[in-house]
DSSP file (Angstrom, degrees, kcal/mol; ACC not computed):
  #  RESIDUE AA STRUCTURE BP1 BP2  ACC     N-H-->O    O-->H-N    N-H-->O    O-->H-N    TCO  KAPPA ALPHA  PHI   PSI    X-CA   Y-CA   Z-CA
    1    1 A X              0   0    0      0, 0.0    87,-1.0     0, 0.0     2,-0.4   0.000 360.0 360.0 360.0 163.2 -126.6   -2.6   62.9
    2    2 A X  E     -a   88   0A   0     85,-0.2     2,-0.4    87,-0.0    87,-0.2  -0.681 360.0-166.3-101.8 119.0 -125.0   -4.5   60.1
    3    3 A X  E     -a   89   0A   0     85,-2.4    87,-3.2    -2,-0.4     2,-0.1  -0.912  19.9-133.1-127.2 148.7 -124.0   -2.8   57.4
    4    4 A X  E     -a   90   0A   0     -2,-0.4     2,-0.3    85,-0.2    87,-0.3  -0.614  36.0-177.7 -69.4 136.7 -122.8   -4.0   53.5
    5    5 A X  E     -a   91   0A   0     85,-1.2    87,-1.5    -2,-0.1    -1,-0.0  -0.999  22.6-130.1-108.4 128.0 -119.3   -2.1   52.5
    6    6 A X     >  -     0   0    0     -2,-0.3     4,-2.1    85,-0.2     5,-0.1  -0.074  37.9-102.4 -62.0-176.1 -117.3   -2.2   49.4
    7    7 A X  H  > S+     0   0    0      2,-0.2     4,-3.9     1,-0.2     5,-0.2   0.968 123.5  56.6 -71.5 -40.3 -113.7   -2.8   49.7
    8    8 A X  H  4 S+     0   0    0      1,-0.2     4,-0.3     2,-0.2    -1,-0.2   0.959 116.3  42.5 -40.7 -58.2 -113.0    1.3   49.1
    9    9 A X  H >> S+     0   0    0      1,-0.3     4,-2.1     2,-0.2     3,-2.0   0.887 104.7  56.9 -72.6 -32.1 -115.2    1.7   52.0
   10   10 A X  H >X S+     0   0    0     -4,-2.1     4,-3.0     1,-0.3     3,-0.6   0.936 112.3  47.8 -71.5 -59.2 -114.0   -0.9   54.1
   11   11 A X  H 3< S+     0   0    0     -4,-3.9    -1,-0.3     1,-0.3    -2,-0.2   0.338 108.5  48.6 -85.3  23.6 -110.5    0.8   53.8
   12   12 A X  H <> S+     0   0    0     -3,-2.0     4,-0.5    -4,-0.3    -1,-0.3   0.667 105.8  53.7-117.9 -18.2 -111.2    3.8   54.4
   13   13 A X  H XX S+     0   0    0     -4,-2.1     4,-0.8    -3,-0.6     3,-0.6   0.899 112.3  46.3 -57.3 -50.9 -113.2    3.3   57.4
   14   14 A X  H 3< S+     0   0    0     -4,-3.0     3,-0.5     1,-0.2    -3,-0.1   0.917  94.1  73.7 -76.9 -13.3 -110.2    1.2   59.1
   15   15 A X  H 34 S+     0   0    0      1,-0.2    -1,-0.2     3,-0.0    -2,-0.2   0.993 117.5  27.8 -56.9 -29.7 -107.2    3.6   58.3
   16   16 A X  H << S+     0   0    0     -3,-0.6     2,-0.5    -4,-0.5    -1,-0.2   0.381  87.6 113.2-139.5  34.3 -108.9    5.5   60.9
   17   17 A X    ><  -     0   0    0     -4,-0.8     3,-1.8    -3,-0.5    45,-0.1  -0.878  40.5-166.4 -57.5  76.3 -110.8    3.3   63.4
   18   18 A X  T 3  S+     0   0    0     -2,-0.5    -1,-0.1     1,-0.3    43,-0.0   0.718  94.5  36.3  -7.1 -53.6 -109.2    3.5   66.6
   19   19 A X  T 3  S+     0   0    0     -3,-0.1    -1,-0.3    41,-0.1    43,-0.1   0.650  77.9 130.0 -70.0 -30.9 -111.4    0.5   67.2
   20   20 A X    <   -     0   0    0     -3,-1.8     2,-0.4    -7,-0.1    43,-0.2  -0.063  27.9-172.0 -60.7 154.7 -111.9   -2.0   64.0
   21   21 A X  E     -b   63   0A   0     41,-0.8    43,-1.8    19,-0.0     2,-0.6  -0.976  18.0-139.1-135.7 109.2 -111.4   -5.8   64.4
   22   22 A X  E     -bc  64  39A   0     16,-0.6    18,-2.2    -2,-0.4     2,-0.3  -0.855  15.6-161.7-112.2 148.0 -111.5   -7.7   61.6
   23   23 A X  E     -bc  65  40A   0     41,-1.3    43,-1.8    -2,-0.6     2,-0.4  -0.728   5.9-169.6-137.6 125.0 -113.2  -10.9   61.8
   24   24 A X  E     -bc  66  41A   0     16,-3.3    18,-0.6    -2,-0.3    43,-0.2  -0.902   1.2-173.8-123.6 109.9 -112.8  -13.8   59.3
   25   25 A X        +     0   0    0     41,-1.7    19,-0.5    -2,-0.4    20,-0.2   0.106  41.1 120.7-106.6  37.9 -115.2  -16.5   59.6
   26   26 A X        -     0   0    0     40,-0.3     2,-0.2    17,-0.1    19,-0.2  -0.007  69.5 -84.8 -52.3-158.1 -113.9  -18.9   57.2
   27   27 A X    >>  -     0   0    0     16,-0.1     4,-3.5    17,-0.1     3,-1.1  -0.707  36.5-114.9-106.2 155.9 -112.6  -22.4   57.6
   28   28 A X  H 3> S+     0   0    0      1,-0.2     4,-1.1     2,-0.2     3,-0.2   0.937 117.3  68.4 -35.4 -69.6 -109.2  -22.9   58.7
   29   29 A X  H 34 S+     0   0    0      1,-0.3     4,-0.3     2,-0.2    -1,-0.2   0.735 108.6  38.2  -8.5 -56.2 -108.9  -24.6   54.8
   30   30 A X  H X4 S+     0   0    0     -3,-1.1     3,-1.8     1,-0.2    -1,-0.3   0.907 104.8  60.3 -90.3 -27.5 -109.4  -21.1   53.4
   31   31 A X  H >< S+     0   0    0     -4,-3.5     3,-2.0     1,-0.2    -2,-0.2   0.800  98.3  66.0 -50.2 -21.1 -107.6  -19.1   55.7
   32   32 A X  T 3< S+     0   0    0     -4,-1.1    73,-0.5    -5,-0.3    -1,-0.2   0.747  98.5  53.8 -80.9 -18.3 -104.6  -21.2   54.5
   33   33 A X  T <  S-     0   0    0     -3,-1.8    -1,-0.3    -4,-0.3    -2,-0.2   0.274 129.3 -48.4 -99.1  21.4 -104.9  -19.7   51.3
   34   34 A X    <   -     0   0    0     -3,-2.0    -1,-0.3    68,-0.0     2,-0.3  -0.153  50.7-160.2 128.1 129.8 -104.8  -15.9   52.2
   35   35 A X  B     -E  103   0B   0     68,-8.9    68,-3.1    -3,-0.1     2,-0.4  -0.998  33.9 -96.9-156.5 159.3 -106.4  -14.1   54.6
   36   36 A X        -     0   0    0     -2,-0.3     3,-0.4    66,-0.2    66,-0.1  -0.386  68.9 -96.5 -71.3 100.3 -107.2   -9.7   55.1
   37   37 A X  S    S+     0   0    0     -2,-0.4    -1,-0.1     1,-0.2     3,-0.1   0.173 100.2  14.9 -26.4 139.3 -103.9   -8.8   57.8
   38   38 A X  S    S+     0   0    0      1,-0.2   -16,-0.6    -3,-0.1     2,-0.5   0.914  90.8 140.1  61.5  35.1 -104.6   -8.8   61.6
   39   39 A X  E     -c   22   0A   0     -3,-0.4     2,-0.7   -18,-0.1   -16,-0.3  -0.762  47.4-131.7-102.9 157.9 -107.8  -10.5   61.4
   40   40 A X  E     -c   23   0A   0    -18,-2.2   -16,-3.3    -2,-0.5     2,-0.7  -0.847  14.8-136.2-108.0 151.6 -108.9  -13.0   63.8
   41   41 A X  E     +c   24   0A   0     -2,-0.7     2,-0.5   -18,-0.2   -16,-0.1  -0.797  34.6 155.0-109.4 105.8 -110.3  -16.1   62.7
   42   42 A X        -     0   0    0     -2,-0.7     2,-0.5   -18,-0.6    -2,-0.0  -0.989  38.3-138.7-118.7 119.3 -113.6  -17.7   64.4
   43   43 A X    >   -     0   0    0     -2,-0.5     3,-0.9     1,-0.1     7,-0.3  -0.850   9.2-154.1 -62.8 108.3 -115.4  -20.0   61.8
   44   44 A X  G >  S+     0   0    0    -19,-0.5     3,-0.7    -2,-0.5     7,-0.1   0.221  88.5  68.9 -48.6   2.6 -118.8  -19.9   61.5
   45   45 A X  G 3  S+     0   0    0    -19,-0.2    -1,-0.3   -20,-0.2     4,-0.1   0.549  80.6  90.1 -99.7 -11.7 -119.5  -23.2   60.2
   46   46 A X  G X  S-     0   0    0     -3,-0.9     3,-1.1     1,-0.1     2,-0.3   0.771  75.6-165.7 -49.0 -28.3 -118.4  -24.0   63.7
   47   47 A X  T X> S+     0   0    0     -3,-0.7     3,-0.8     1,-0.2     4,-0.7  -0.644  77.6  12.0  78.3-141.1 -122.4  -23.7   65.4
   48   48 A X  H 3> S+     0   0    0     -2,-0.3     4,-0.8     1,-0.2    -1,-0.2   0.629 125.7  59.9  10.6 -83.4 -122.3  -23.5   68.6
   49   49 A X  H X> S+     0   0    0     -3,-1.1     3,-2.6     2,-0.2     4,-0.6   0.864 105.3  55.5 -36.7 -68.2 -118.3  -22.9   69.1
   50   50 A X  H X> S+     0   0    0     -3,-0.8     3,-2.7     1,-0.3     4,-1.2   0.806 101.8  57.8 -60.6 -77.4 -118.8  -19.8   67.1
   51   51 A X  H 3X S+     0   0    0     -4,-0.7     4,-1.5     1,-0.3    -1,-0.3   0.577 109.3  41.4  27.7 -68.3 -121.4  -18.6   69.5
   52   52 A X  H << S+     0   0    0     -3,-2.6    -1,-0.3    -4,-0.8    -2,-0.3   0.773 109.6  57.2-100.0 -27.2 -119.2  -18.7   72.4
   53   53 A X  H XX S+     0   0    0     -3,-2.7     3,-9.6    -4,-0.6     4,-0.6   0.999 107.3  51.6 -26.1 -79.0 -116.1  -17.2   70.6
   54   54 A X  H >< S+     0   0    0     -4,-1.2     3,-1.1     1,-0.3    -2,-0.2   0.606 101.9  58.7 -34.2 -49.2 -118.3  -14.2   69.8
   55   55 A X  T 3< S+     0   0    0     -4,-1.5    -1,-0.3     1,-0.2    -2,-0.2   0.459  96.3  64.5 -83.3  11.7 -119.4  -13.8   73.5
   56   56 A X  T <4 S+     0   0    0     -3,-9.6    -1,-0.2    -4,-0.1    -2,-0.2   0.779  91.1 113.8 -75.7 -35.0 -115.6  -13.3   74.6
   57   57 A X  S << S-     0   0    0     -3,-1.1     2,-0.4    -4,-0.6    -3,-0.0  -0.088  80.8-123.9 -84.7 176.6 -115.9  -10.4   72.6
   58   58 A X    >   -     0   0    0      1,-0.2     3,-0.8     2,-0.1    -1,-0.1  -0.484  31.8-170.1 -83.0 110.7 -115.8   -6.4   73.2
   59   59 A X  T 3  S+     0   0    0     -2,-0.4    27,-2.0     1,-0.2    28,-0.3   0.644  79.4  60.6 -89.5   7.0 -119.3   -5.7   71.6
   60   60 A X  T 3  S+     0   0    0     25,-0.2    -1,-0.2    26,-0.1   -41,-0.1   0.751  88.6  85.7 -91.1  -6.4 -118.8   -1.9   71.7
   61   61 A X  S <  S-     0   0    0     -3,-0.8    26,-1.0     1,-0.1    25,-0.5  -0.278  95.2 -94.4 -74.3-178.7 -115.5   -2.1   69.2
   62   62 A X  E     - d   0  87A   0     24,-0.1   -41,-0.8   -45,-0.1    26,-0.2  -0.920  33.1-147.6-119.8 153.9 -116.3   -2.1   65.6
   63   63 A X  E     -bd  21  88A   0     24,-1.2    26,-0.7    -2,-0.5     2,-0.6  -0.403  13.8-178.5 -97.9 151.8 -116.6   -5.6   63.6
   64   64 A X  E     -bd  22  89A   0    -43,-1.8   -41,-1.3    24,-0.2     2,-0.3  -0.774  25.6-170.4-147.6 106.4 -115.5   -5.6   59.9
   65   65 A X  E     -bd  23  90A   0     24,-2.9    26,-0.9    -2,-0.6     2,-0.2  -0.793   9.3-170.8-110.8 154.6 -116.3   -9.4   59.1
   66   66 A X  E     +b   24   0A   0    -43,-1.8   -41,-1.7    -2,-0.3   -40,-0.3  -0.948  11.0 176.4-149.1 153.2 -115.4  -11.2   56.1
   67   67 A X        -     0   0    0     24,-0.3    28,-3.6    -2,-0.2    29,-0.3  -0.552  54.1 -88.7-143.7-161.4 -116.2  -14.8   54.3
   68   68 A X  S    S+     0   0    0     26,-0.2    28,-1.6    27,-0.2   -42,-0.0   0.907 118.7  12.2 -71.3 -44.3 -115.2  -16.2   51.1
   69   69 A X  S    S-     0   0    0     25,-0.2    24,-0.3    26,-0.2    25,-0.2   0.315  99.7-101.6-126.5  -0.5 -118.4  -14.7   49.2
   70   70 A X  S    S+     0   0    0     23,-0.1    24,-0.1    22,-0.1    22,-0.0   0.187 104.2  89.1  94.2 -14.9 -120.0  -12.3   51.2
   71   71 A X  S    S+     0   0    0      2,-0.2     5,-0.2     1,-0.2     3,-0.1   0.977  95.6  41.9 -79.2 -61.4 -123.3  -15.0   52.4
   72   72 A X  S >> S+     0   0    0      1,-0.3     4,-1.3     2,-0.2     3,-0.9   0.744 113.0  51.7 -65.5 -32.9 -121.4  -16.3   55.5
   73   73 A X  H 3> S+     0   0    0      1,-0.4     4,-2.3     2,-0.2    -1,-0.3   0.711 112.4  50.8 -75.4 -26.4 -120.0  -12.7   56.6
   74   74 A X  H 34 S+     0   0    0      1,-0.2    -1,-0.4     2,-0.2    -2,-0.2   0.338 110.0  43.3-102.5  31.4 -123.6  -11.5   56.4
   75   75 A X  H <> S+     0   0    0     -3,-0.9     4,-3.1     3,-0.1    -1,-0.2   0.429 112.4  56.2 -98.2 -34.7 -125.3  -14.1   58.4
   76   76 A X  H  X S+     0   0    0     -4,-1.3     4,-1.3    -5,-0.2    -2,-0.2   0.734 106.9  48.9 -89.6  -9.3 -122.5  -13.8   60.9
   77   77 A X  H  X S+     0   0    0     -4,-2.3     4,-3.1     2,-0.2     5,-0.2   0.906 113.7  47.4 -63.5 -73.0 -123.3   -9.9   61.1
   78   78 A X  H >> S+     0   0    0      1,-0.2     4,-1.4     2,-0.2     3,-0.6   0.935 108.3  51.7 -24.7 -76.1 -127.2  -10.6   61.7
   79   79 A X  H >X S+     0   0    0     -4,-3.1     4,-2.8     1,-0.2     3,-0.8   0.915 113.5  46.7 -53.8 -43.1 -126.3  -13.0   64.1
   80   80 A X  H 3<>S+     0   0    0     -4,-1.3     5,-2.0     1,-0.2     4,-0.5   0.923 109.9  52.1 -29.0 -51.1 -123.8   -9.9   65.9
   81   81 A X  H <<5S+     0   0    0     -4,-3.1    -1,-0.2    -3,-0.6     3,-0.2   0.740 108.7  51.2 -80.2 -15.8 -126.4   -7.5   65.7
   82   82 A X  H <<5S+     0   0    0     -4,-1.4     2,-0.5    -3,-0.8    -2,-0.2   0.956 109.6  63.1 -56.4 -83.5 -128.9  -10.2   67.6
   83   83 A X  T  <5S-     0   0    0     -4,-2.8    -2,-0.2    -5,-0.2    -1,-0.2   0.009 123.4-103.5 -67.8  17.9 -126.4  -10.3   69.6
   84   84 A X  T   5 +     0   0    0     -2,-0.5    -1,-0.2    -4,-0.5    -3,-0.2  -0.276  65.3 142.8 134.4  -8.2 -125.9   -7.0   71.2
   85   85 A X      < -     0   0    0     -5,-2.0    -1,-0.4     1,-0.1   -25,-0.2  -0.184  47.3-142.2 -42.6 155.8 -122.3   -5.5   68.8
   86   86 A X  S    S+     0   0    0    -27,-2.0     2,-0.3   -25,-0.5   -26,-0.1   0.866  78.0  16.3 -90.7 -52.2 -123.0   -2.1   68.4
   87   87 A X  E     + d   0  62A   0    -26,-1.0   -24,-1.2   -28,-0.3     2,-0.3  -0.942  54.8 170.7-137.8 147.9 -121.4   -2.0   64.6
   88   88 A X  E     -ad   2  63A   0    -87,-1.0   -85,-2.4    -2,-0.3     2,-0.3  -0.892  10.6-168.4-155.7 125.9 -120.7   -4.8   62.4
   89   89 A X  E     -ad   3  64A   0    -26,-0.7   -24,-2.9    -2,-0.3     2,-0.4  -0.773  14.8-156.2-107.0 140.8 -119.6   -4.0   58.0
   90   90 A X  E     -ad   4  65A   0    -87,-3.2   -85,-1.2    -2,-0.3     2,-0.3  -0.900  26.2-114.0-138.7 135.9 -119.7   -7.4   55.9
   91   91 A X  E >   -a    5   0A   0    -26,-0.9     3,-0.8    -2,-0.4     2,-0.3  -0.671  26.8-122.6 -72.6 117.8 -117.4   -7.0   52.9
   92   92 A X  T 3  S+     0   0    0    -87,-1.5   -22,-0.1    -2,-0.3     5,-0.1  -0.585  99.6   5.9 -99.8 122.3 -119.5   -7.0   49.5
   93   93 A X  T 3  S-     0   0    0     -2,-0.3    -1,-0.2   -24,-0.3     4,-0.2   0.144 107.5-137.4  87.8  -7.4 -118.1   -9.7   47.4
   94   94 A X    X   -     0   0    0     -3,-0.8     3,-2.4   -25,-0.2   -26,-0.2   0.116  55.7 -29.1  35.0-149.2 -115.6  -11.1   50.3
   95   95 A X  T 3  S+     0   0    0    -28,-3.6   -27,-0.2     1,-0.3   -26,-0.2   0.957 128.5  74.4 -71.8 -47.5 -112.0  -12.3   50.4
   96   96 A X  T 3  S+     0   0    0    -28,-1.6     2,-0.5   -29,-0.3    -1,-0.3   0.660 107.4  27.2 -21.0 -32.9 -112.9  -13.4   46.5
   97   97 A X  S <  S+     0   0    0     -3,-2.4     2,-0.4    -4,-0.2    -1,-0.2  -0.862  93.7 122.2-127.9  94.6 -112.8   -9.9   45.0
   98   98 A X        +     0   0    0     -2,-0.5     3,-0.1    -3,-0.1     4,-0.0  -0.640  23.9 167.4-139.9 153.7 -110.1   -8.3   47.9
   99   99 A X        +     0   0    0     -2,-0.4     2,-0.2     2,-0.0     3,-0.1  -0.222  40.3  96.8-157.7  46.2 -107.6   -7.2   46.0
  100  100 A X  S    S-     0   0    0      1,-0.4    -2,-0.0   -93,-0.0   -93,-0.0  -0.597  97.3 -27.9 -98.2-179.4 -106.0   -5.1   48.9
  101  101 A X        -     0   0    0     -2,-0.2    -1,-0.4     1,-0.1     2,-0.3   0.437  69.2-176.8  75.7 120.1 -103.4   -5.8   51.1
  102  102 A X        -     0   0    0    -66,-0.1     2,-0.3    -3,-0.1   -66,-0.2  -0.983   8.3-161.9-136.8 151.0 -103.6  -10.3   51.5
  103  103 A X  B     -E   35   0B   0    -68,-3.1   -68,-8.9    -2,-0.3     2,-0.2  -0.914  13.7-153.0-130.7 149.7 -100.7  -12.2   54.4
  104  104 A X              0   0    0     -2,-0.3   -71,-0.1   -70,-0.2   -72,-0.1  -0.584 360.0 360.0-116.2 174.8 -100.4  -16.2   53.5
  105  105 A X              0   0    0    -73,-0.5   -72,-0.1    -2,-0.2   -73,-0.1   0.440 360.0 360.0 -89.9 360.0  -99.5  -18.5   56.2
């Protein structure tokens, strides 16, 4: 089930997740301006596409998804948890208030 994390929690859960993937569903647009290391990027505004990304993935790792603002990360956690992931964190406040660890293109 989908659960809200600050950024504190959010990095202390992956220094020792064996498992985490983190998941960025901006748009390409924002990714170009800075994005959470070693994430992969499926955009939700995508519909469909997103969809079918999603069902390439391992739903038993754990998800730590992130949006601009927090809205888009937590719809695409609902929509996870629909869809059978075992754990999914959306990042409280999103890539807007990160002020850990950012890679540019």
């Amino acid at each position: 089930m989908a659960k809200d994390i600050t950024q504190n929690e959010w990095e202390d859960l992956i220094a020792t997740d064996t498992t985490a993937v983190i998941l960025d569903v901006r748009t390409e647009e924002e990714v170009e301006d800075g994005y959470i290391p070693k994430m992969i990027n499926i955009d939700i505004r995508q519909g469909q596409d997103f969809v079918d990304e999603l069902e390439k993935l391992d739903t038993s790792k754990n998800y730590y998804v992130y949006c601009r603002s927090g809205a888009r990360s937590a719809q695409a956690c609902a929509l996870m948890d629909q869809m059978g992931f075992e754990t999914t964190y959306n990042l409280i406040g999103g890539f807007m208030n990160w002020d850990g660890e950012i890679s540019e293109e």
